[in-house]
VEXDREN-2710 file (C-alpha; in Angstrom, 1 decimal):
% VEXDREN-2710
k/r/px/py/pz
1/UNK/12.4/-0.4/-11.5
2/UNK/13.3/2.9/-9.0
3/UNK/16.3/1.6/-7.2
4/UNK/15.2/4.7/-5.2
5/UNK/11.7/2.7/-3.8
6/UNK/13.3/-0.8/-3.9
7/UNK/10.4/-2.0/-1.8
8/UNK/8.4/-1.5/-4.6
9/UNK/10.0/-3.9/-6.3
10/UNK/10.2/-6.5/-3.6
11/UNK/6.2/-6.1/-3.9
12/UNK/6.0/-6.5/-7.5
13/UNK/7.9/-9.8/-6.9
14/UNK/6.1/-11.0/-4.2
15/UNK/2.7/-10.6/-6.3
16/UNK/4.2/-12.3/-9.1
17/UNK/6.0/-15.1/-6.9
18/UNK/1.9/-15.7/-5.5
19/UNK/1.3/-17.3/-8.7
20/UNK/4.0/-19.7/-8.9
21/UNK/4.4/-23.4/-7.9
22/UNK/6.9/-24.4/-5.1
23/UNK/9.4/-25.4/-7.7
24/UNK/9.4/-22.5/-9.5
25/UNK/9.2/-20.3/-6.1
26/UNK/13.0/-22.2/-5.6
27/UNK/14.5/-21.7/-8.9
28/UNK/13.6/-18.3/-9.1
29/UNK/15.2/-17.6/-5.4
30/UNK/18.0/-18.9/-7.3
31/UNK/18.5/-15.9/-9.4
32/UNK/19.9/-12.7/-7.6
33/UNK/19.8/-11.5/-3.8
34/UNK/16.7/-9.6/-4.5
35/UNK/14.7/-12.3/-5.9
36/UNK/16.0/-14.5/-2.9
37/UNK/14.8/-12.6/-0.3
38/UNK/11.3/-12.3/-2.0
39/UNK/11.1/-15.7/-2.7
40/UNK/11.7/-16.5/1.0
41/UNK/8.7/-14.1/2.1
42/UNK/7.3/-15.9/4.5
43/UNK/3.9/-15.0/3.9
44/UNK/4.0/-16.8/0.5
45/UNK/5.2/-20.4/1.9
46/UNK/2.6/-19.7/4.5
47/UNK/-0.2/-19.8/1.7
48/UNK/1.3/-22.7/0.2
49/UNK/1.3/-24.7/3.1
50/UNK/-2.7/-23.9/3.8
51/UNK/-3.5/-24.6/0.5
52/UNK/-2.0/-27.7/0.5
53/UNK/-2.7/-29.0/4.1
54/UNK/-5.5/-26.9/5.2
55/UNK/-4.1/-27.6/9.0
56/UNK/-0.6/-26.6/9.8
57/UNK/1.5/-25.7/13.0
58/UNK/5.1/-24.2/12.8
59/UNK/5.5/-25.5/17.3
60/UNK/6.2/-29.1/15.6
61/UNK/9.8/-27.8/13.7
62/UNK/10.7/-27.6/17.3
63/UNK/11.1/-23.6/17.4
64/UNK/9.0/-21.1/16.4
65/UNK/11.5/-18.8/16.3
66/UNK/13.3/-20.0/12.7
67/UNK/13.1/-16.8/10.4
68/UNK/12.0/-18.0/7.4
69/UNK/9.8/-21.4/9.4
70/UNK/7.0/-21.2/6.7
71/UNK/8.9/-22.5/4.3
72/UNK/11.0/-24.5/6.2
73/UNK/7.8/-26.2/7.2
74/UNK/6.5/-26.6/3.9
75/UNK/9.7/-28.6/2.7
76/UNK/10.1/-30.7/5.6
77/UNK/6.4/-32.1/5.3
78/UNK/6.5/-31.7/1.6
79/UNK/9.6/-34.5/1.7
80/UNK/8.3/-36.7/4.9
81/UNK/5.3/-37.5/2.2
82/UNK/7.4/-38.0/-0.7
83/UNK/9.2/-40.6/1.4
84/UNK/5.7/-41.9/2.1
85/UNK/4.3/-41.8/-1.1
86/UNK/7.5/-43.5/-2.6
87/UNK/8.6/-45.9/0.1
88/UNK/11.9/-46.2/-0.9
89/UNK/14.5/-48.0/0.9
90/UNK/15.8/-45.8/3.1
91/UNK/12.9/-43.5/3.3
92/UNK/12.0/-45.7/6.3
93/UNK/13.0/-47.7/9.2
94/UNK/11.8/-51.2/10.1
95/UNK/11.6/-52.7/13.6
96/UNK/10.3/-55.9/14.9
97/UNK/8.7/-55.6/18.3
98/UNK/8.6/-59.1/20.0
99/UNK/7.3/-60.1/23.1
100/UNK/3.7/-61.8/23.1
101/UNK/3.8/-65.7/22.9
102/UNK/0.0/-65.9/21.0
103/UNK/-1.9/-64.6/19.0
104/UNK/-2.2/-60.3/18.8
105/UNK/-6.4/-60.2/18.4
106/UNK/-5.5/-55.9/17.8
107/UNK/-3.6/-53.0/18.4
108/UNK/-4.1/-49.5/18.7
109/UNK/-2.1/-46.2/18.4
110/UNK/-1.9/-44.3/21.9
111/UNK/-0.2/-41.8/21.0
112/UNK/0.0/-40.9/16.8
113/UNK/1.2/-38.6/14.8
114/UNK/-1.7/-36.7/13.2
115/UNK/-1.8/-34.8/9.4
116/UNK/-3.0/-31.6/11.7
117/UNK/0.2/-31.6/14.0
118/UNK/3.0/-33.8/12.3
119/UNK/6.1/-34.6/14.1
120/UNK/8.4/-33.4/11.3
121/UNK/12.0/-34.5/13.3
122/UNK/11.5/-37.3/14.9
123/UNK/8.6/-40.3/15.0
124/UNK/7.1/-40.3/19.4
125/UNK/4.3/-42.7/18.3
126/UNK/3.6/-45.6/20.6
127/UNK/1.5/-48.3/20.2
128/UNK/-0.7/-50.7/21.8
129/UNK/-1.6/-54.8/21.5
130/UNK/-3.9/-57.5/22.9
131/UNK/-2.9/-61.2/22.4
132/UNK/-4.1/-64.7/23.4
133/UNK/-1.5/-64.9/25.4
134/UNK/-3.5/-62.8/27.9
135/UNK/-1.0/-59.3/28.0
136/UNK/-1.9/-56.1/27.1
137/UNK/1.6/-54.5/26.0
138/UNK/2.7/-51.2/24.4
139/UNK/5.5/-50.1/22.7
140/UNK/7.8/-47.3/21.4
141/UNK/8.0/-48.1/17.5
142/UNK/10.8/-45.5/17.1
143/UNK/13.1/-47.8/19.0
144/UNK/11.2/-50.6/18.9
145/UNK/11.4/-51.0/23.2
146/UNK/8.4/-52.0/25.4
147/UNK/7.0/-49.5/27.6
148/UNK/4.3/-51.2/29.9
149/UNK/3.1/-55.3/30.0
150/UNK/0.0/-55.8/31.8
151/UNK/-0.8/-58.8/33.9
152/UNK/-1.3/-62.2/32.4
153/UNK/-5.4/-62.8/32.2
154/UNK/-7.7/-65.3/29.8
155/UNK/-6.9/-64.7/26.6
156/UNK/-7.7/-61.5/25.3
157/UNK/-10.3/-61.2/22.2
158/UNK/-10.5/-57.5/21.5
159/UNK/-9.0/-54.3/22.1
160/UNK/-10.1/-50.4/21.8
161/UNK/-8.7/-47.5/22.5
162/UNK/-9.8/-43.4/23.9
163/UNK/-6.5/-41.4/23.3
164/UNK/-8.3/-38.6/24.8
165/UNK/-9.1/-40.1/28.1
166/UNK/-6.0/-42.2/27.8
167/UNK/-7.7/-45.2/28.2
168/UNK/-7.4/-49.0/26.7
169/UNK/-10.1/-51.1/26.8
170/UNK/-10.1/-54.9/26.2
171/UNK/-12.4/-58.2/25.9
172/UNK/-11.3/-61.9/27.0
173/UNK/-12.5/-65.1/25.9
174/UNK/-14.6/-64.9/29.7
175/UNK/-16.5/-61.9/28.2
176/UNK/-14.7/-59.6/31.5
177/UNK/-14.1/-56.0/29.6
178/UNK/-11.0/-54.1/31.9
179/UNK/-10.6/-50.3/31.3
180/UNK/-6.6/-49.6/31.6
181/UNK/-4.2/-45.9/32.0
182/UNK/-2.4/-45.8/28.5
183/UNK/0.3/-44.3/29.7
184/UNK/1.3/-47.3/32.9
185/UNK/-0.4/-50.2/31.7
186/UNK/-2.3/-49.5/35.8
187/UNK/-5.5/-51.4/35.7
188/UNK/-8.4/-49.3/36.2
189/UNK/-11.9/-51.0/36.0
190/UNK/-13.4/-54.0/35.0
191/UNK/-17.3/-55.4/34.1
192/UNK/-17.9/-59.0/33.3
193/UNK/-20.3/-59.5/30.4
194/UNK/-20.4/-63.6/30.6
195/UNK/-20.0/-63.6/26.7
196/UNK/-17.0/-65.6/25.0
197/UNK/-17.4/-63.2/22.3
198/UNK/-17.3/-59.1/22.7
199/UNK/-17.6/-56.3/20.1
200/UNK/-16.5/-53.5/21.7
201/UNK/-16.9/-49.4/20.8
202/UNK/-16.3/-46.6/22.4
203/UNK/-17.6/-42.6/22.2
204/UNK/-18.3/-39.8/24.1
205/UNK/-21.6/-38.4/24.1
206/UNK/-22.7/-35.1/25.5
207/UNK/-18.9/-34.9/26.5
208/UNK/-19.6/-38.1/28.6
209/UNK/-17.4/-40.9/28.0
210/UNK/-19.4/-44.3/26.9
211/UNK/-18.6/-48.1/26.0
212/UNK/-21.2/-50.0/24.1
213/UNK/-20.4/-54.2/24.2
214/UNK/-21.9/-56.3/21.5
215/UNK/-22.2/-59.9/23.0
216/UNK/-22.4/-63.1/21.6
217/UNK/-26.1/-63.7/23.0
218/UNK/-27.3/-60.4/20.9
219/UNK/-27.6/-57.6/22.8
220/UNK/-25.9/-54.1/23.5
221/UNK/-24.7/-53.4/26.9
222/UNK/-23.9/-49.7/27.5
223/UNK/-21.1/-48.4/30.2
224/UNK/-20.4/-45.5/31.4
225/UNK/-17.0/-43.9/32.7
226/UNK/-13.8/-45.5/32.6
227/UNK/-15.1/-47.3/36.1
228/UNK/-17.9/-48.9/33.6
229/UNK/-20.7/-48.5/35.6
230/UNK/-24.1/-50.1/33.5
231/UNK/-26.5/-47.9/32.0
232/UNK/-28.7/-50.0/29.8
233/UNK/-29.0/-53.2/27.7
234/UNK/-31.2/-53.9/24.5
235/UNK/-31.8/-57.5/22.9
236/UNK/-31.4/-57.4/19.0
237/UNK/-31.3/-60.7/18.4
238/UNK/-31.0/-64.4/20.0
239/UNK/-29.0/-66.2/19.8
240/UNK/-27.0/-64.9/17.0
241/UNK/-23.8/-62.8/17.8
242/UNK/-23.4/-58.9/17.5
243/UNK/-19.9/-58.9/15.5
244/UNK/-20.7/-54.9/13.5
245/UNK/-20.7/-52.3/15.8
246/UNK/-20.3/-48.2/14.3
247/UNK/-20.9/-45.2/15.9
248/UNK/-22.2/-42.0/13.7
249/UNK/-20.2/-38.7/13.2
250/UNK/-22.5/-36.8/15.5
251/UNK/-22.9/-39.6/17.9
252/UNK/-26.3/-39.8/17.8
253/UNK/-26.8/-43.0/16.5
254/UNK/-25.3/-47.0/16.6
255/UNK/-25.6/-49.2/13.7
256/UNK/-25.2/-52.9/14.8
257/UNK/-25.4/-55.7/12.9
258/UNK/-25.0/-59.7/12.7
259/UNK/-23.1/-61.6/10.0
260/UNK/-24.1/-65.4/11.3
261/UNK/-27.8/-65.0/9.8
262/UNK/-28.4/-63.7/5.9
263/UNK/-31.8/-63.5/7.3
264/UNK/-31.5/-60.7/9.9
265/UNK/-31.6/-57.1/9.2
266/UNK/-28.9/-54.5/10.9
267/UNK/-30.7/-52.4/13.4
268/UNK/-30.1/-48.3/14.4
269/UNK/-30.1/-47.4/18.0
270/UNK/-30.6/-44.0/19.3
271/UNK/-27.5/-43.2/21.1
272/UNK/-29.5/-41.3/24.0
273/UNK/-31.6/-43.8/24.8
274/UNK/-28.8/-46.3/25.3
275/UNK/-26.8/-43.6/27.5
276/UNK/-29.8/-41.8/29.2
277/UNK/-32.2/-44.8/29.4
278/UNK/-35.9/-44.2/31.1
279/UNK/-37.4/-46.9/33.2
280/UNK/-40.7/-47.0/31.8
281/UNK/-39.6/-47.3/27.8
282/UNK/-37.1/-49.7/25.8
283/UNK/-34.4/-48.4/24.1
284/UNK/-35.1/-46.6/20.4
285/UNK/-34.1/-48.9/17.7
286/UNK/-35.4/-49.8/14.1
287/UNK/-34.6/-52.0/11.7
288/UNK/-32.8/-50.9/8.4
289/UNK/-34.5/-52.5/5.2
290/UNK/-32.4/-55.1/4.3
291/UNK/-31.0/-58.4/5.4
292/UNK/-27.7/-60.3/6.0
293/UNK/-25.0/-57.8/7.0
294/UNK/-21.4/-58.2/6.0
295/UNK/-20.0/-54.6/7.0
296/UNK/-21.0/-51.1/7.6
297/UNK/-19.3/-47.6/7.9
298/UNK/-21.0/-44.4/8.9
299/UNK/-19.6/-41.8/6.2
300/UNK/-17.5/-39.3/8.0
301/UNK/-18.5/-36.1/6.5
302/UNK/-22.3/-36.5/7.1
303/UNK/-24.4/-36.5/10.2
304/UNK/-25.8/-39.5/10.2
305/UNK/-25.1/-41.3/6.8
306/UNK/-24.9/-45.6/7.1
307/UNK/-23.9/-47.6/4.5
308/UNK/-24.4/-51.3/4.7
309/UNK/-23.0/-54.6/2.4
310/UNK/-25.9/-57.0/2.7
311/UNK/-27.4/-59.9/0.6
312/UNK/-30.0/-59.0/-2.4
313/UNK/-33.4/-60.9/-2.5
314/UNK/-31.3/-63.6/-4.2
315/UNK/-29.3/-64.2/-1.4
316/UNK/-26.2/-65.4/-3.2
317/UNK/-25.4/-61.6/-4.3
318/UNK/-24.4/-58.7/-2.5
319/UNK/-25.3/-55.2/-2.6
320/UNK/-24.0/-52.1/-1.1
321/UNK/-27.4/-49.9/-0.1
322/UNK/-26.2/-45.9/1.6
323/UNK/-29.2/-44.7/4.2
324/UNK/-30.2/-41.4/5.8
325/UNK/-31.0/-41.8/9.7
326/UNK/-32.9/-39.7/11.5
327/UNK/-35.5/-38.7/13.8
328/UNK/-39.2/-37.6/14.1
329/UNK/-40.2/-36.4/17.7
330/UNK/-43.2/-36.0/18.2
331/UNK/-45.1/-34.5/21.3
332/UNK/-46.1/-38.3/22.3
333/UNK/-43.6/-40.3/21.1
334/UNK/-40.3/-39.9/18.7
335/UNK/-39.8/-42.4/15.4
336/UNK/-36.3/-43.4/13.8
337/UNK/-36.5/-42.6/9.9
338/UNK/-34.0/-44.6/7.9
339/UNK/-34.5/-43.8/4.2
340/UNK/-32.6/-45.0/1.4
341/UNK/-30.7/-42.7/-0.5
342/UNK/-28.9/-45.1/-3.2
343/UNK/-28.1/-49.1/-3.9
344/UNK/-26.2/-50.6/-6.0
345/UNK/-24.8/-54.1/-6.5
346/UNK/-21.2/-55.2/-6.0
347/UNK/-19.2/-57.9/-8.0
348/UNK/-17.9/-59.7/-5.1
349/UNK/-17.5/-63.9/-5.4
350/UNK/-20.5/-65.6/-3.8
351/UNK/-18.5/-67.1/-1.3
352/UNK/-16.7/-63.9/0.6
353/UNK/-17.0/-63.9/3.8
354/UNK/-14.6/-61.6/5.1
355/UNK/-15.6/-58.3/3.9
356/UNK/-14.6/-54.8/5.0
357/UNK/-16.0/-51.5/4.4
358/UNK/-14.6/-47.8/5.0
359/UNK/-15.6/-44.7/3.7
360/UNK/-13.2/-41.9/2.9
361/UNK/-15.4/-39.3/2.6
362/UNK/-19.2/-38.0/1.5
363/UNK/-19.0/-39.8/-2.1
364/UNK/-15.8/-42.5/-1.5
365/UNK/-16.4/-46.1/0.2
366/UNK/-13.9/-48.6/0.1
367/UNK/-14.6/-52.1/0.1
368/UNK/-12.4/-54.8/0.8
369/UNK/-12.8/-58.6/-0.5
370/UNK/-10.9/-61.5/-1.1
371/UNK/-7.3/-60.5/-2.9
372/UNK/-8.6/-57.3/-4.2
373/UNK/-9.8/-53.8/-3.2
374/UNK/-12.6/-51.2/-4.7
375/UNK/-13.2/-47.5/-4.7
376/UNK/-16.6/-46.9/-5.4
377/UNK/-18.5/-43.2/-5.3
378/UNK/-21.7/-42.8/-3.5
379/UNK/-23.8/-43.9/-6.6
380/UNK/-22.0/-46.9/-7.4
381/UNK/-19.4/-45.7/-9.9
382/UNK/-16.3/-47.8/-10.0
383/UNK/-13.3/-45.2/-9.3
384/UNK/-10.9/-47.9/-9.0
385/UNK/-10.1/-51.7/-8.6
386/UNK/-7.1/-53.4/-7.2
387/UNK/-6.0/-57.0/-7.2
388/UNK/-2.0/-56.5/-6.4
389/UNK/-2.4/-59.5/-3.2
390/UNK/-1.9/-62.5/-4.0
391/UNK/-3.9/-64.3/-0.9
392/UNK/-6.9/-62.8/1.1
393/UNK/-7.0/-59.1/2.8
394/UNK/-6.8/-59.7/6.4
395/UNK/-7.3/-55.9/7.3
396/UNK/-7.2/-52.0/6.1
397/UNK/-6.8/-48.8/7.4
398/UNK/-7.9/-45.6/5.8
399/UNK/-7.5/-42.0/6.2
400/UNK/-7.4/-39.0/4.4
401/UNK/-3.8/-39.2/3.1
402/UNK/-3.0/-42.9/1.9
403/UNK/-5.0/-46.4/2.6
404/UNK/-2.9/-49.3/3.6
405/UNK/-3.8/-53.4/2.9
406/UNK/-2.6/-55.9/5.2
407/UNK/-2.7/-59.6/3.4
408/UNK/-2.4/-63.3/4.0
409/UNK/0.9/-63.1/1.3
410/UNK/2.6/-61.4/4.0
411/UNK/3.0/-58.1/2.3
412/UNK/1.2/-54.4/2.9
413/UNK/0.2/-52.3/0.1
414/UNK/0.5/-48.8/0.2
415/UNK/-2.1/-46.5/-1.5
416/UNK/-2.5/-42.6/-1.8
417/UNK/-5.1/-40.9/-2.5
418/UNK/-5.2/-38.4/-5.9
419/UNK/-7.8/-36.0/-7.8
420/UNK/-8.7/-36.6/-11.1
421/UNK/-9.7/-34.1/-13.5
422/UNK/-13.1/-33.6/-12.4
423/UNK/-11.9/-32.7/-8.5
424/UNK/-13.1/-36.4/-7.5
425/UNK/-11.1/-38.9/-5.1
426/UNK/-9.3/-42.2/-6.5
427/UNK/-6.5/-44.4/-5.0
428/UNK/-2.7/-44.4/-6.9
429/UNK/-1.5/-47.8/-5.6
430/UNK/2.7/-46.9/-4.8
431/UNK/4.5/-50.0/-3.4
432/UNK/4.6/-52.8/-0.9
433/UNK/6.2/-53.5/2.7
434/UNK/6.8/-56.9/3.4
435/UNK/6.7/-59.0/6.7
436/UNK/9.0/-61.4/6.5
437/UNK/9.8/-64.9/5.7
438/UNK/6.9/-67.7/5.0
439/UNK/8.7/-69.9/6.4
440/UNK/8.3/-68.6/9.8
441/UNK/5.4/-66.5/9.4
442/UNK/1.9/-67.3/7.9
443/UNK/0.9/-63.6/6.8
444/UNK/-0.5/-60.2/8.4
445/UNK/-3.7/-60.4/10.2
446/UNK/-4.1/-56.4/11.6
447/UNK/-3.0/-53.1/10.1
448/UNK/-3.2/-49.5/11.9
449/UNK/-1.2/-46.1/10.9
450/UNK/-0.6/-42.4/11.4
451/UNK/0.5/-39.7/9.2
452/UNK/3.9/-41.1/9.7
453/UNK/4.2/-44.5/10.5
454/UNK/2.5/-47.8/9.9
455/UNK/2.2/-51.1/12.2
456/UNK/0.7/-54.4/11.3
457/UNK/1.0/-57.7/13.1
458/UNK/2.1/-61.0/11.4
459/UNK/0.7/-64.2/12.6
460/UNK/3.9/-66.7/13.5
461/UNK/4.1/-70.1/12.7
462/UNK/5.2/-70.7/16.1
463/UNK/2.1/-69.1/17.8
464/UNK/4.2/-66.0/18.6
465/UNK/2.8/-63.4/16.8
466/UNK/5.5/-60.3/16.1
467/UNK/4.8/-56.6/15.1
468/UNK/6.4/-54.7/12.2
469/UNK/6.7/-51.0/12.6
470/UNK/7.3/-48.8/9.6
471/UNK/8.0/-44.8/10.2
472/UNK/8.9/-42.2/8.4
473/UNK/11.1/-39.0/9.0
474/UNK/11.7/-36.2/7.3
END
């Protein structure tokens, strides 16, 4: 050591300090002055925040101009998901937002708080929900104060949402969809599909904005534009209902499928055909190889990859079959391709009907059944099983940080996500939220999150249905 070059030992440090954990980055800063000010280089928390979150912005510590704001960043968001991960009273706040006197059929973040740009001070997230009793409303879930109320209509059935285009889209019991401004609650279109029963999903497509409506009479009306202007309409089936409706990653394709027949197979659409329709030529559609479908997911990290729950050839058993979609164009005509790439059968009870399906990534589904909850990998490996409810699931949400279960018992369960020793994905279950009191409340029905903060709706015995928002700080 040349106290005559000390910045050659600041280096040295530094180099050595790369290989440490965070922990041992703080204890050694601990030690002298010169091993603090090495310790707090901020190129070092820099490279521990991107290998730990990949996506990272100092603009959301509220100034950019904090010396040392690397590693000020990395403990802020290092504790926000401790608090998470631990849910520990007073690691976060619980509001009840009341208002709607029926039943909430959904709700919707308008504004989140995403894992690439987490608000590390404060919570802004507002929400939004569609009930029987005919309102649209959102709401702040920091303070728990409603921000917009929409008009009393039929009671509303479903509800969607395009944060980009800050646009809310609901179905009543009529079959009229409405298009609405997020941020007022201003109406701003309507179409009326004549069916009691809507699936609704929206996309954008060739930077166009689109709204596909699955009706109860079996077809697949296609909108365009917030104003909902018509672009096409395919039959699938009749008179069944369409009740699965999931875009693709790349938008190229819409699986849709019916769960009132086991004998009816889930169809693909070719997105451009539904949203650039010719006169002279139907829709592109084909049938995927199986029958009776319970759920579906596109997997996130492929193209075009479908996986489908369906009944096996003995009809009392389920299987969960993954496909490849494509297509071959030819200089006549152009074929769908749906080939199978694995199957593999599920130990679910013969009698579940309520079944849902998400995928976390290329080789993680989720599946959802009953009181209990399974990780499976692509080729049917059983990474993990849960059966901490003690009544149905009602509802999940999923992303790539933690997976939350809303339930019948009137509790959420909170999972995270971990690697094992072979790099894979599993789930760490971590704690439960609870709703409330049975004896005014008859259990969650809906669940939806951000990186910070988790709403879920609980069904009142009353017919008023009440929201419970859980958020996070740091």
């Amino acid at each position: 050591m040349d106290p005559l070059h000390p910045y050659l030992i600041g280096d040295c440090l530094i180099h050595i300090y790369s290989f440490l954990t965070e922990e041992d980055l703080i204890i050694a800063s601990h030690v002298c002055k010169d091993w603090h000010e090495a310790a707090d280089t901020p190129w070092l928390w820099r490279r521990l925040c991107l290998q730990r979150w990949t996506f990272c912005n100092l603009a959301v510590l509220g100034s950019d101009q904090v010396h040392h704001s690397w590693k000020t960043y990395f403990l802020r968001r290092r504790h926000l998901e401790e608090e998470m991960t631990q849910g520990r009273s007073g690691g976060y706040t619980c509001i009840s937002l009341r208002g709607h006197t029926g039943r909430v059929v959904g709700l919707v973040y308008l504004q989140g708080n995403s894992a690439q740009l987490p608000e590390l001070c404060s919570s802004s997230a507002t929400v939004c929900s569609g009930s029987t009793d005919g309102t649209v409303r959102a709401w702040n879930i920091q303070n728990g104060q409603p921000l917009w109320c929409s008009p009393v209509q039929s009671p509303l059935t479903a509800i969607v949402k395009d944060e980009q285009h800050d646009v809310v889209i609901t179905a009543d019991s009529t079959g009229l969809i409405k298009t609405w401004r997020a941020s007022s609650g201003k109406e701003v279109a309507s179409f009326p599909t004549a069916s009691p029963h809507c699936t609704l999903l929206q996309y954008s497509f060739n930077n166009d904005w689109f709204l596909s409506v699955g009706t109860n009479q079996g077809s697949v009306c296609t909108l365009a534009d917030s104003t909902l202007t018509k672009k096409s309409s395919i039959k699938l089936w009749d008179p069944f209902k369409v009740d699965v409706l999931v875009v693709s990653p790349n938008k190229k394709w819409i699986a849709a499928g019916t769960k009132d027949s086991d004998d009816l197979s889930p169809k693909v659409i070719y997105t451009e055909s539904l949203t650039s329709p010719t006169e002279d030529e139907d829709p592109l559609c084909q049938a995927v190889p199986v029958t009776g479908c319970q759920a579906a997911v596109f997997v996130p990290t492929q193209p075009a990859r479908l996986a489908v729950i369906h009944f096996t050839a003995l009809s009392t058993n389920k299987a969960l079959t993954v496909f490849d979609v494509s297509i071959k164009k030819t200089k006549y005509k152009a074929d769908i391709q749906v080939q199978q790439v694995e199957s593999f059968p599920l130990t679910l009870k013969n009698w579940s009907s309520h079944i849902l399906l998400e995928a976390r990534d290329s080789n993680c589904l989720v599946v959802a059944a009953d009181q209990q909850l399974w990780v499976y990998s692509l080729k049917g490996a059983l990474l993990a099983n849960f059966k901490e409810h003690i009544m149905p699931i009602s509802s999940i949400c999923l992303d790539n940080f933690r997976v939350v279960t809303a339930s019948h018992d009137l509790s959420l369960r909170v999972l995270t996500w971990t690697k094992n020793r072979d790099n894979g994905l599993s789930l760490e279950s971590r704690y439960h939220l609870l709703g409330g009191s049975h004896t005014m409340s008859r259990g969650f029905t809906h669940v939806a999150s951000d990186y910070t903060s988790i709403v879920a709706s609980v069904e009142g015995k009353d017919g008023k249905d009440v929201l419970k928002a859980y958020f996070f700080t740091s």
